[in-house]
N, CA, C and O atoms as a printed pandas DataFrame, in Angstrom:
     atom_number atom_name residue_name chain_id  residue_number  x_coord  y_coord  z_coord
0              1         N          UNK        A               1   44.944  -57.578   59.002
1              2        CA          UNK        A               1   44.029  -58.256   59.892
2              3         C          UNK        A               1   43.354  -57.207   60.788
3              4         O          UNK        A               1   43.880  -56.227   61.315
4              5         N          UNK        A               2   41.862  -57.686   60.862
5              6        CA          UNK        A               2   41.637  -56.830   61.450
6              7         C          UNK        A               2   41.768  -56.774   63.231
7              8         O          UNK        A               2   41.611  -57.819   63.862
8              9         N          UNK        A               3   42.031  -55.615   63.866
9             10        CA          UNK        A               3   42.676  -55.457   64.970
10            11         C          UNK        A               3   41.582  -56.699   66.182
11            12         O          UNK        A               3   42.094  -57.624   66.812
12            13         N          UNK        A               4   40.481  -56.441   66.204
13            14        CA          UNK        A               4   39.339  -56.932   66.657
14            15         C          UNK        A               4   39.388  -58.662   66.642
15            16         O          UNK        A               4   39.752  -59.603   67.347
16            17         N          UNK        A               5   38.758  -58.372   65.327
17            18        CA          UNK        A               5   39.291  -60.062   65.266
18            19         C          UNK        A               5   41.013  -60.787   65.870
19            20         O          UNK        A               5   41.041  -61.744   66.643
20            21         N          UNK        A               6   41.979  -60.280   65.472
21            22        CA          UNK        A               6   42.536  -60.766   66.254
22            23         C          UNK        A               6   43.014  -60.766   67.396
23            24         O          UNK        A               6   43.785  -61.659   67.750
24            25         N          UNK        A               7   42.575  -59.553   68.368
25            26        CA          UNK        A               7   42.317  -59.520   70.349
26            27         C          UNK        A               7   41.668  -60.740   70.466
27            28         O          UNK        A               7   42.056  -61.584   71.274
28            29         N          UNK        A               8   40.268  -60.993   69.389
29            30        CA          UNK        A               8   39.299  -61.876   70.131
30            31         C          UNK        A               8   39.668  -63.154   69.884
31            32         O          UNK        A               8   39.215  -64.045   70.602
32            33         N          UNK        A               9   40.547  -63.448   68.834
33            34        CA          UNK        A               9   41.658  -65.033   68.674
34            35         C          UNK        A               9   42.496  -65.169   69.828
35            36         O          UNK        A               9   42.602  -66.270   70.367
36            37         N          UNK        A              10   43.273  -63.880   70.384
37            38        CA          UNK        A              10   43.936  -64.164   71.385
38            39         C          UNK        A              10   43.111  -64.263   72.503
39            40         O          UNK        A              10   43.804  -64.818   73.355
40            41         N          UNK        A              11   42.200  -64.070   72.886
41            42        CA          UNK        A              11   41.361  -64.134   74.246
42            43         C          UNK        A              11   40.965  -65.700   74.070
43            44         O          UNK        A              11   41.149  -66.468   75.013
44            45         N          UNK        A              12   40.447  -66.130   72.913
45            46        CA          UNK        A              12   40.203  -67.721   72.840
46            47         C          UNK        A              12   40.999  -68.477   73.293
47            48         O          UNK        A              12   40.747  -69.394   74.076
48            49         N          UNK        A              13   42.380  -68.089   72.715
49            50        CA          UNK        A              13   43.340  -68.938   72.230
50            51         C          UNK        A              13   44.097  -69.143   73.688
51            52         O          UNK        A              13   44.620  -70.240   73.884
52            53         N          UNK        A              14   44.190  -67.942   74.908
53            54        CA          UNK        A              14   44.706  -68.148   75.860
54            55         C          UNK        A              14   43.651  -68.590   77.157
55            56         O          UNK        A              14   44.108  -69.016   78.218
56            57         N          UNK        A              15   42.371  -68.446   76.945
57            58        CA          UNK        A              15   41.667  -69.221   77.931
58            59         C          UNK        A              15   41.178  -70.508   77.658
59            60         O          UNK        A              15   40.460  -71.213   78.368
60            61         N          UNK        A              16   41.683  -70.748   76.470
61            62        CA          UNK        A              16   42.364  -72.175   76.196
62            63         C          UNK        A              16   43.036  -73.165   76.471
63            64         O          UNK        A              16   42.974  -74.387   76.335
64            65         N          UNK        A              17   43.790  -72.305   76.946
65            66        CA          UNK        A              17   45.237  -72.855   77.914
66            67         C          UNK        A              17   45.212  -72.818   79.297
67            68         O          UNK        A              17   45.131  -71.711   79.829
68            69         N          UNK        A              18   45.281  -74.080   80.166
69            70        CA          UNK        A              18   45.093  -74.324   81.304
70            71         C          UNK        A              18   46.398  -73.441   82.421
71            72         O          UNK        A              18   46.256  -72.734   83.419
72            73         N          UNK        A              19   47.386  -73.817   81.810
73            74        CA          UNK        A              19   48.463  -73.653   83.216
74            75         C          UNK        A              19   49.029  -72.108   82.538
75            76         O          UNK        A              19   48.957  -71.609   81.415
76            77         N          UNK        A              20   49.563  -71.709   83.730
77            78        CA          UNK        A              20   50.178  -70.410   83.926
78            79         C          UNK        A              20   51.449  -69.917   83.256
79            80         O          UNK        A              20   51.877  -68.764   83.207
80            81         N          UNK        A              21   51.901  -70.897   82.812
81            82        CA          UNK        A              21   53.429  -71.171   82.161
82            83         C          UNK        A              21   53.586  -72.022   81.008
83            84         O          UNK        A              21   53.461  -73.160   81.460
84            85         N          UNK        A              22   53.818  -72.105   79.607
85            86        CA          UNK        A              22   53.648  -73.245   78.811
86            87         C          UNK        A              22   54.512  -73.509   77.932
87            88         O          UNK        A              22   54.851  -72.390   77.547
88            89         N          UNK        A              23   55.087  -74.246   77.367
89            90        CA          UNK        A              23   56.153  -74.783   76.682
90            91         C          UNK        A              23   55.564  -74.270   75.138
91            92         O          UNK        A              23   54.417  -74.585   74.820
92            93         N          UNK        A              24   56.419  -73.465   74.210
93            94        CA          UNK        A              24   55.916  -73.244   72.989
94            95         C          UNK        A              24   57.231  -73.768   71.999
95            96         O          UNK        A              24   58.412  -73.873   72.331
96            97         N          UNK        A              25   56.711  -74.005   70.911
97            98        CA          UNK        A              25   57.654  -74.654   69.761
98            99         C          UNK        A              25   57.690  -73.750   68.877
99           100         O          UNK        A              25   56.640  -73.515   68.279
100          101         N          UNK        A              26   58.629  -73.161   68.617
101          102        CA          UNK        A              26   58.826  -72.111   67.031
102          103         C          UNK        A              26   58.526  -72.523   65.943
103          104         O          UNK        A              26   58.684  -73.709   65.651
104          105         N          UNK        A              27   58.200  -71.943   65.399
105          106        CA          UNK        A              27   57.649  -71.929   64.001
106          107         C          UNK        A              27   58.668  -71.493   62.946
107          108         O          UNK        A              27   59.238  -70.452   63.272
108          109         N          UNK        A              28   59.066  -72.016   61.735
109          110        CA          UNK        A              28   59.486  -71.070   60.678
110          111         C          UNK        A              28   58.747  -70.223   60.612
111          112         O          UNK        A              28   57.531  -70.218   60.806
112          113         N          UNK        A              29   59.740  -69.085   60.206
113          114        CA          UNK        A              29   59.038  -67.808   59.534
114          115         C          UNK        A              29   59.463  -67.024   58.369
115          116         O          UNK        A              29   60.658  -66.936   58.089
116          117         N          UNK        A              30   58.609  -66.487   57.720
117          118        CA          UNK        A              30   59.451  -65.406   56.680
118          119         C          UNK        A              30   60.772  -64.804   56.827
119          120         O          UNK        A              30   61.800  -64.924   56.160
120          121         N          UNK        A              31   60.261  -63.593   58.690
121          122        CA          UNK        A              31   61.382  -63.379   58.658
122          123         C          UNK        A              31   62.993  -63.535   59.303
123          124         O          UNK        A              31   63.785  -62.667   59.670
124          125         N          UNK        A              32   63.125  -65.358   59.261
125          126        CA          UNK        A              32   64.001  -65.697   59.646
126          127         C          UNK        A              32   63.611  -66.753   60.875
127          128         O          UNK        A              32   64.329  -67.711   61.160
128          129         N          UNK        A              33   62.906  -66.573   61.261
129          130        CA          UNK        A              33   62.422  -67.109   62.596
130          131         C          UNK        A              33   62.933  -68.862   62.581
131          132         O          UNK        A              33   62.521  -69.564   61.658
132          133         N          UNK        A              34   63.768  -69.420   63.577
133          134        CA          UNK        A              34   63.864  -70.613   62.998
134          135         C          UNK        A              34   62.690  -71.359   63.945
135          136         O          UNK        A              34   62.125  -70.828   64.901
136          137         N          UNK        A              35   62.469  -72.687   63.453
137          138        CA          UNK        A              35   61.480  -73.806   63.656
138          139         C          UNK        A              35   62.480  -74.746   64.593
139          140         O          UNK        A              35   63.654  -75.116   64.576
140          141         N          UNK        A              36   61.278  -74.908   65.435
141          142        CA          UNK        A              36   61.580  -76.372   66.492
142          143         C          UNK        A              36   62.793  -75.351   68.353
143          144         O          UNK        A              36   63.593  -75.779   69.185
144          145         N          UNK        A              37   62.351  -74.408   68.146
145          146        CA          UNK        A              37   63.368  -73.586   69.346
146          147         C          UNK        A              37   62.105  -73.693   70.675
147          148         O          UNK        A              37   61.006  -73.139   70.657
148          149         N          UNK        A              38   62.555  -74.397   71.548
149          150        CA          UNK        A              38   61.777  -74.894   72.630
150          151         C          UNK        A              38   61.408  -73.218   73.642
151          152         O          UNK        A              38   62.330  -72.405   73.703
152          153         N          UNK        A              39   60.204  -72.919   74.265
153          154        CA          UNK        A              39   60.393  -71.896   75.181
154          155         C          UNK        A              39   59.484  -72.173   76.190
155          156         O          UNK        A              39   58.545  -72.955   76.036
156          157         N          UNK        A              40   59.764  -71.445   77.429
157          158        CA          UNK        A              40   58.855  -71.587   78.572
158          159         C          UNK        A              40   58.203  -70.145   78.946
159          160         O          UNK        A              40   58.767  -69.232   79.548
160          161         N          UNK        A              41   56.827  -70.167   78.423
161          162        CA          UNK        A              41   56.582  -68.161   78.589
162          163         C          UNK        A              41   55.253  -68.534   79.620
163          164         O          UNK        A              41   55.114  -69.351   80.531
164          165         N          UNK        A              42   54.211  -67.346   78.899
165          166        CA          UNK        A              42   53.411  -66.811   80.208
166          167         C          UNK        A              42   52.563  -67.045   78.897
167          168         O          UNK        A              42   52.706  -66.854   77.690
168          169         N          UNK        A              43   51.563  -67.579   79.792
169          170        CA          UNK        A              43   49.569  -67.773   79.102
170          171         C          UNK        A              43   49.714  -66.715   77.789
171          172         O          UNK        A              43   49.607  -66.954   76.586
172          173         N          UNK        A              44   49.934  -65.732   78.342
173          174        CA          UNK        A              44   49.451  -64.477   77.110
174          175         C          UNK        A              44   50.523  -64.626   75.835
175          176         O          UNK        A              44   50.276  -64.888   74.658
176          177         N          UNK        A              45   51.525  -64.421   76.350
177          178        CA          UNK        A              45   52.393  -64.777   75.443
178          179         C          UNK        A              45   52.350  -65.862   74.353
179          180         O          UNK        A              45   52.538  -65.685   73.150
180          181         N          UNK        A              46   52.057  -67.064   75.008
181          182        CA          UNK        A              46   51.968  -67.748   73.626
182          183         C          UNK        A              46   50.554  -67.737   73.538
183          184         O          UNK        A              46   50.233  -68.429   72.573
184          185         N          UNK        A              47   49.543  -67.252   74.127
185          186        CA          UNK        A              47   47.935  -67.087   72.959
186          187         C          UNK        A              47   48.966  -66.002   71.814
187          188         O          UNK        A              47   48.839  -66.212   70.607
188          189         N          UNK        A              48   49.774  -65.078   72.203
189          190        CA          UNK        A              48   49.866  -64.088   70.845
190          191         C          UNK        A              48   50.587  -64.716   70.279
191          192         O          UNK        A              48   50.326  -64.436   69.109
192          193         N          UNK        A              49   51.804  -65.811   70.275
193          194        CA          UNK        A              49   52.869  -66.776   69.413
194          195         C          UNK        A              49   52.125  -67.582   68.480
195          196         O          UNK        A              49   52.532  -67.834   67.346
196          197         N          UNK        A              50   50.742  -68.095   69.088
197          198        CA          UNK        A              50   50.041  -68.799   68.337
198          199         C          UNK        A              50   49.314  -68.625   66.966
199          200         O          UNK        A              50   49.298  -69.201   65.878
200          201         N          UNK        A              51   48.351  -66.868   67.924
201          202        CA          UNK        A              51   47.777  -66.437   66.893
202          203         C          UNK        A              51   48.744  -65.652   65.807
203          204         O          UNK        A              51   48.266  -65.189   64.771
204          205         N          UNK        A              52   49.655  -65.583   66.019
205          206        CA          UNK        A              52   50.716  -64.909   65.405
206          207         C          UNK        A              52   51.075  -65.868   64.488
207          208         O          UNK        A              52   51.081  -65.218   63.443
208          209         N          UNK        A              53   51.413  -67.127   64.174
209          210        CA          UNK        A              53   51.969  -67.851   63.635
210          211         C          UNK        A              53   53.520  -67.983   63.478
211          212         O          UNK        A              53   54.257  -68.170   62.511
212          213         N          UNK        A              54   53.681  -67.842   64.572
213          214        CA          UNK        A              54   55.126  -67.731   65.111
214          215         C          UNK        A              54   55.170  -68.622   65.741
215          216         O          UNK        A              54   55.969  -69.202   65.005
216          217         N          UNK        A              55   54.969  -69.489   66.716
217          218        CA          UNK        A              55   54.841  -70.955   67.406
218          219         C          UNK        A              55   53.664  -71.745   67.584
219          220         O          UNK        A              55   52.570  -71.398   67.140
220          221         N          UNK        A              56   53.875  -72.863   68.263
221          222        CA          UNK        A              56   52.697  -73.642   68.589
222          223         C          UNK        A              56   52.878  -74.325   69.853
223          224         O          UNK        A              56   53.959  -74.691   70.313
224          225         N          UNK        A              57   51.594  -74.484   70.442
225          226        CA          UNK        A              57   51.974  -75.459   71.897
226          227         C          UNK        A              57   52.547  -76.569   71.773
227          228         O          UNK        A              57   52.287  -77.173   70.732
228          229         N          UNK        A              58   53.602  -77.293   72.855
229          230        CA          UNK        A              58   54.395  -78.550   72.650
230          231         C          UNK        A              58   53.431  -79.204   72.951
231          232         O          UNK        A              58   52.480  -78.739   73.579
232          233         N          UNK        A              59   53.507  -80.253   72.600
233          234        CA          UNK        A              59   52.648  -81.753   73.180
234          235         C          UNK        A              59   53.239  -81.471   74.532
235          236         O          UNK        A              59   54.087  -80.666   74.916
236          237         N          UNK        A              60   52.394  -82.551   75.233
237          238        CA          UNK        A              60   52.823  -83.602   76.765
238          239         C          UNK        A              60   54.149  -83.279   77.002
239          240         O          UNK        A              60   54.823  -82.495   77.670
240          241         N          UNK        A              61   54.357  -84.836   75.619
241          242        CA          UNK        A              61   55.714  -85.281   75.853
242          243         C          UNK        A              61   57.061  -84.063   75.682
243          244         O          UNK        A              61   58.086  -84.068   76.364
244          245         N          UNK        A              62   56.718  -83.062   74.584
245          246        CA          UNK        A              62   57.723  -81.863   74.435
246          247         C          UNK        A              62   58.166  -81.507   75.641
247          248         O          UNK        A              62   59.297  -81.819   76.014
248          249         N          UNK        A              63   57.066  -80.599   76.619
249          250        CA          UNK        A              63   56.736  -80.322   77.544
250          251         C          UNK        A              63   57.912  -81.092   78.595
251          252         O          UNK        A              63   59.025  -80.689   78.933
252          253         N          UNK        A              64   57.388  -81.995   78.849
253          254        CA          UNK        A              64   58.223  -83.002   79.742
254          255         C          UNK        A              64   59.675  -83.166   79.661
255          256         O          UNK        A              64   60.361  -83.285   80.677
256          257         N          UNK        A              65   60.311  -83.176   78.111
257          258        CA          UNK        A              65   61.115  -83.601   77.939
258          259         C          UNK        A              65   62.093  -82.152   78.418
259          260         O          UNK        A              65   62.938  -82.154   79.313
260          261         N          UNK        A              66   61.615  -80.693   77.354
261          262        CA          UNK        A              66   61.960  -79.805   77.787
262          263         C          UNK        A              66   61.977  -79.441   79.192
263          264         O          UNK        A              66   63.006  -78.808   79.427
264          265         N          UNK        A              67   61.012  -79.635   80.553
265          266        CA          UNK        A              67   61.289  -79.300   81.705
266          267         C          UNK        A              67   62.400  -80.382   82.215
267          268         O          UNK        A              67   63.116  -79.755   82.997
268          269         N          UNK        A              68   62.763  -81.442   82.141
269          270        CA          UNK        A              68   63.207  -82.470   82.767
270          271         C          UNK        A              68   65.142  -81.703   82.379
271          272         O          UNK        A              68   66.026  -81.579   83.226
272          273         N          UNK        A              69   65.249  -81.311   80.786
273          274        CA          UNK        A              69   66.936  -80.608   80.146
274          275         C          UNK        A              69   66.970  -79.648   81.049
275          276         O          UNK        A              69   68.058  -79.668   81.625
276          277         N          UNK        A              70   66.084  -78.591   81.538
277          278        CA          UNK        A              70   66.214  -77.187   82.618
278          279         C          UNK        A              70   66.738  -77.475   83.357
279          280         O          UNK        A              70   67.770  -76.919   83.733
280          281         N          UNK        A              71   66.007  -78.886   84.070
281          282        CA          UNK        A              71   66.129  -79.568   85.537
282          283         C          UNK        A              71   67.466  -79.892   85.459
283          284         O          UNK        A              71   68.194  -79.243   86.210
284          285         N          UNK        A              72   67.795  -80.413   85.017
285          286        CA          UNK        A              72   69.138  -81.090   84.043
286          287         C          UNK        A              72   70.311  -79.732   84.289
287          288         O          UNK        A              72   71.074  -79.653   85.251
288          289         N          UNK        A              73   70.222  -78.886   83.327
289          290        CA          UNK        A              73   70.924  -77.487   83.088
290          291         C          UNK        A              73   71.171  -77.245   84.892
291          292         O          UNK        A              73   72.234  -77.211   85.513
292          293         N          UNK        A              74   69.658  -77.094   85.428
293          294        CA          UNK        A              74   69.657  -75.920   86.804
294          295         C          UNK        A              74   70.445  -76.996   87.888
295          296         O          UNK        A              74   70.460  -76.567   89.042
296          297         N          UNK        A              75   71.121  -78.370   87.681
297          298        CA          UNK        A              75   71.317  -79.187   88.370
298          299         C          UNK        A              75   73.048  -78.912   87.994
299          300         O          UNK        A              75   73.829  -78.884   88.946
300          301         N          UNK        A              76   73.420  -78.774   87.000
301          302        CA          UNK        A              76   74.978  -78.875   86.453
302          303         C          UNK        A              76   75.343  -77.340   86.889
303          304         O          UNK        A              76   76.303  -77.208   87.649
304          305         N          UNK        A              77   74.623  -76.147   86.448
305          306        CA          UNK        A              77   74.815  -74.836   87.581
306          307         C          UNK        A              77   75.523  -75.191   89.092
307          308         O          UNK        A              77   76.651  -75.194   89.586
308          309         N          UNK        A              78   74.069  -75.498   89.517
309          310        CA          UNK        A              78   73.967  -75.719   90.423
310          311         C          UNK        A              78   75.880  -76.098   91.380
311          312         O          UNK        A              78   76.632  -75.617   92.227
312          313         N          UNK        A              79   75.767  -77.150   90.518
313          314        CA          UNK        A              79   76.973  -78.217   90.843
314          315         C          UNK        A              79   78.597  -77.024   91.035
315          316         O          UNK        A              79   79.375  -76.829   91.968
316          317         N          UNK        A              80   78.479  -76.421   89.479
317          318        CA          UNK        A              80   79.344  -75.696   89.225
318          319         C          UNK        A              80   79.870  -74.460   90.148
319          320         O          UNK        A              80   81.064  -74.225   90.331
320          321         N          UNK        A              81   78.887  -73.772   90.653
321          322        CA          UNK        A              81   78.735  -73.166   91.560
322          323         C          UNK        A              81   79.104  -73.627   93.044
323          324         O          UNK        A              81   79.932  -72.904   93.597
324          325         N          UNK        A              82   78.614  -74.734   93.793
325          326        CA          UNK        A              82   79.330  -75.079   94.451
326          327         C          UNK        A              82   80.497  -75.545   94.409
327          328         O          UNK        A              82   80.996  -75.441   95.530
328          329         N          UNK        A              83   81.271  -76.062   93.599
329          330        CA          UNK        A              83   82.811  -76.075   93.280
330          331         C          UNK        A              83   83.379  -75.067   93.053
331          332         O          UNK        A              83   84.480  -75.025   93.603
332          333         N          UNK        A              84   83.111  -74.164   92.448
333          334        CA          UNK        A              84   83.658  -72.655   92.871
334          335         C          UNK        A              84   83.716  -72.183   94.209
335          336         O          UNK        A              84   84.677  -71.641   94.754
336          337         N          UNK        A              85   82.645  -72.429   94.670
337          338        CA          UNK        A              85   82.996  -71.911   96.521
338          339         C          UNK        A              85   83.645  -72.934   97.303
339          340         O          UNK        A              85   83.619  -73.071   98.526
340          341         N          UNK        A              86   84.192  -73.585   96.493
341          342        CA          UNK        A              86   85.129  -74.632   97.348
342          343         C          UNK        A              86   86.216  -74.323   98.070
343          344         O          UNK        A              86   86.990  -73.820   97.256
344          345         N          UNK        A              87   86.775  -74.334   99.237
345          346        CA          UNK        A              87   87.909  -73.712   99.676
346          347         C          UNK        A              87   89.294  -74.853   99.261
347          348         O          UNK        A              87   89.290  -76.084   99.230
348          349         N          UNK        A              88   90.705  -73.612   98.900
349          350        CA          UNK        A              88   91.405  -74.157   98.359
350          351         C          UNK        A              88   92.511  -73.852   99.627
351          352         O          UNK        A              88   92.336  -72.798  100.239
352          353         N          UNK        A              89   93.339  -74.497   99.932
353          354        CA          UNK        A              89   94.488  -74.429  100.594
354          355         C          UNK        A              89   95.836  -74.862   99.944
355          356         O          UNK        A              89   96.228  -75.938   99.493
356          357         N          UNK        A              90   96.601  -73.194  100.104
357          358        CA          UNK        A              90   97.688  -73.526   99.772
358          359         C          UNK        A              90   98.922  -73.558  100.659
359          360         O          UNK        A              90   99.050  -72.597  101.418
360          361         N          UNK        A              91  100.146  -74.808  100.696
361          362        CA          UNK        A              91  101.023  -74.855  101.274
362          363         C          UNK        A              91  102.384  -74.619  100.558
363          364         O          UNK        A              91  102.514  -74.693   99.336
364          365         N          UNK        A              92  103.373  -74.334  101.418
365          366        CA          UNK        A              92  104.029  -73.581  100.654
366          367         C          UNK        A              92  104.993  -74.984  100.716
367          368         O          UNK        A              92  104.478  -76.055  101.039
368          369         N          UNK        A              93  106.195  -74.900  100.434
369          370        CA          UNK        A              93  107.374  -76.149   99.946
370          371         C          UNK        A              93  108.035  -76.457  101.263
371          372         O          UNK        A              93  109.044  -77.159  101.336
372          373         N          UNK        A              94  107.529  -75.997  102.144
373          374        CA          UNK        A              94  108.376  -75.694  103.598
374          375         C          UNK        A              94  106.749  -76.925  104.558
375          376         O          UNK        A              94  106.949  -78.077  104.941
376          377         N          UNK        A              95  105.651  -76.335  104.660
377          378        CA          UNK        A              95  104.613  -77.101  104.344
378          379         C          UNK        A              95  104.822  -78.652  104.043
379          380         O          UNK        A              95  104.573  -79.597  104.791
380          381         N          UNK        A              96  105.230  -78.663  103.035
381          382        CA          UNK        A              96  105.198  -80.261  102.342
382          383         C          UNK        A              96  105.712  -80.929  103.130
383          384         O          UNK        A              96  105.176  -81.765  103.857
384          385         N          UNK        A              97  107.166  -80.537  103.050
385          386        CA          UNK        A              97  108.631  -81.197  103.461
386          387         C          UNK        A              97  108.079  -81.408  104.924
387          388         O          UNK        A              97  108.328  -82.530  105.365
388          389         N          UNK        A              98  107.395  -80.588  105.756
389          390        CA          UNK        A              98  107.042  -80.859  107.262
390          391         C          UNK        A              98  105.928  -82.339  106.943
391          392         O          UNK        A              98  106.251  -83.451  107.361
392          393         N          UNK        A              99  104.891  -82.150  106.314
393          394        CA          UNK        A              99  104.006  -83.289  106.580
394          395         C          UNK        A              99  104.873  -84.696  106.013
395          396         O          UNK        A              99  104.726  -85.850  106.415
396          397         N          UNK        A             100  105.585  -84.319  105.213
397          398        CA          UNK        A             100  106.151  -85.736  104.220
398          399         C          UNK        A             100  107.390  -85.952  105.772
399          400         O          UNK        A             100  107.493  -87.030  106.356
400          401         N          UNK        A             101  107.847  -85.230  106.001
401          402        CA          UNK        A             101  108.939  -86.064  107.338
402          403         C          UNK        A             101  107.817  -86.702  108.208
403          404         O          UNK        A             101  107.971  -87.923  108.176
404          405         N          UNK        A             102  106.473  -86.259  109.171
405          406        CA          UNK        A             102  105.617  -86.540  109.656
406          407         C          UNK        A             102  105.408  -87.696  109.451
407          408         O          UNK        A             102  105.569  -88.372  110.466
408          409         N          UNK        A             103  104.885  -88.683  107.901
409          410        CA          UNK        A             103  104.678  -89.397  107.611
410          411         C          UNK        A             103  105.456  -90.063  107.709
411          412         O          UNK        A             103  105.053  -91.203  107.940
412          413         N          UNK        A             104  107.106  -89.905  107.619
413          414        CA          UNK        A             104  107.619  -90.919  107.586
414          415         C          UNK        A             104  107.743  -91.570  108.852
415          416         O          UNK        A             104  107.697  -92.778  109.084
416          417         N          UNK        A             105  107.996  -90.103  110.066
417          418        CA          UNK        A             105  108.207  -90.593  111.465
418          419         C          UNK        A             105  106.777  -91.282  111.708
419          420         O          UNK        A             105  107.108  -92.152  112.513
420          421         N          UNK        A             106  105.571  -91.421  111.542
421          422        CA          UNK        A             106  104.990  -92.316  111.784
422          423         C          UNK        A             106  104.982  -93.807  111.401
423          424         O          UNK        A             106  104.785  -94.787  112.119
424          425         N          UNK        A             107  105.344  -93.698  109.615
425          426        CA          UNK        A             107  105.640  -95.205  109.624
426          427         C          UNK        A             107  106.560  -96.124  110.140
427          428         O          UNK        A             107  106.511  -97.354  110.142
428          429         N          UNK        A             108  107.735  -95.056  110.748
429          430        CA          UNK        A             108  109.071  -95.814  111.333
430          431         C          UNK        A             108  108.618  -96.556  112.872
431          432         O          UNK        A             108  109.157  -97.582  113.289
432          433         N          UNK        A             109  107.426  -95.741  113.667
433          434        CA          UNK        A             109  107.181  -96.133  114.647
434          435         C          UNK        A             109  106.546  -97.567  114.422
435          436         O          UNK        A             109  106.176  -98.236  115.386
């Protein structure tokens, strides 16, 4: 291919594309490449995935569905992470035996 012609596919192909960030769908490929692998890149990037024949833009709905699983993912992180910084307290057997008499002298009252 010639070099020319395809700069000037990619210059089409990415002022084509409205937003700054875009959801692309993989393509099979010869060499190995598998089909249907969701990604979130940069304008330029997928004008060259495209003209490349290596992916294609998601629909809408792709789009949507894929940002909403991130949201999803960056929400269960999220979660995980704060349960790790959870503070743990440990008492020792001497500990116990004090709060468990405690309890009882309160219910006797």
């Amino acid at each position: 291919m010639d070099l020319r012609v395809y700069y000037s596919k990619v210059r089409e192909v990415e002022a084509a594309i409205k937003d700054p960030d875009v959801i692309v769908v993989s393509l099979e490929t010869p060499e190995g490449g598998a089909a249907g692998v969701r990604s979130e890149v940069r304008r330029s990037v997928a004008a060259r995935l495209v003209v490349g024949r290596k992916a294609r833009l998601a629909t809408a709905e792709e789009s949507a569905e894929y940002r909403a699983q991130v949201r999803e993912a960056v929400k269960a992180a999220e979660q995980k992470a704060a349960a790790q910084r959870m503070q743990i307290t440990v008492l020792s057997e001497a500990d116990l035996r004090a709060i468990r008499e405690a309890g009882k002298m309160r219910a006797g009252d």
